[in-house]
N, C-alpha and C positions, 0 to 999 in steps of 0.2 A: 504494500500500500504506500504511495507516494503523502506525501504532504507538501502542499502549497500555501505560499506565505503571500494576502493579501494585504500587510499591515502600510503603514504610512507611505508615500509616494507611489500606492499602486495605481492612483487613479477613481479608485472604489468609494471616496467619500463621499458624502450626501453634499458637498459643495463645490463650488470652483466653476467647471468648464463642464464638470458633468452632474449638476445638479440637478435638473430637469429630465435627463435623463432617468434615472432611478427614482422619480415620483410616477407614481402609478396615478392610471387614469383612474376616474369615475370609472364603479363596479368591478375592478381587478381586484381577484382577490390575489393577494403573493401568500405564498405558503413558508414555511419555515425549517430552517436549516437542522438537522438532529444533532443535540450535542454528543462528543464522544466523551466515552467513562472514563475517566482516569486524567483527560486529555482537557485541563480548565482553558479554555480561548479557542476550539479547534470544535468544528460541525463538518457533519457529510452534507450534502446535499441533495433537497429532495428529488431532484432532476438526476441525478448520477450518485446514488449511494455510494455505489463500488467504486469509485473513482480515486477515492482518496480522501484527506482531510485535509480541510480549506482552513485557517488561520484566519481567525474575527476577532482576535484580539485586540482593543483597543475602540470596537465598535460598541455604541452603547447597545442594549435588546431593543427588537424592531427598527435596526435601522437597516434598507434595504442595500443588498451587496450582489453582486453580478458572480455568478457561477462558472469559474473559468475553463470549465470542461465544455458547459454547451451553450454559454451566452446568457442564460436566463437568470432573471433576478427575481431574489427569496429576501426573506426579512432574518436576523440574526437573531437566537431564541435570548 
């Protein structure tokens, strides 16, 4: 299982130049990342479990992060 580090300078944050981006429209619902056991800051992803574990460290909960395996954005638990 790989682990991928989205923390500071990925681009992922709720502001800047992709702010707008990661706000969901009216009636979207975004689903939520599963935390891993043992692993405090690290979630799979609802879109690719098996993929690996994604690094949300530093992100408050609910705030929406882009899933770097298939593009799609989840909220952080």
């Amino acid at each position: 299982m790989s682990i991928l580090l989205t923390g500071a300078g990925s681009g992922l944050a709720e502001s800047g130049p992709f702010e707008n981006f990661f706000h969901s429209k009216k009636g979207d619902d975004l689903r939520y990342g599963t935390p891993v056991p043992g692993k405090n800051g690290f979630v799979t992803s609802p879109f690719s479990p098996n993929s690996g574990y994604i690094d949300v460290r530093g992100f408050a909960p609910g705030t929406p992060v882009k899933d770097p395996y298939t593009g799609k954005v989840f909220l952080t638990p």
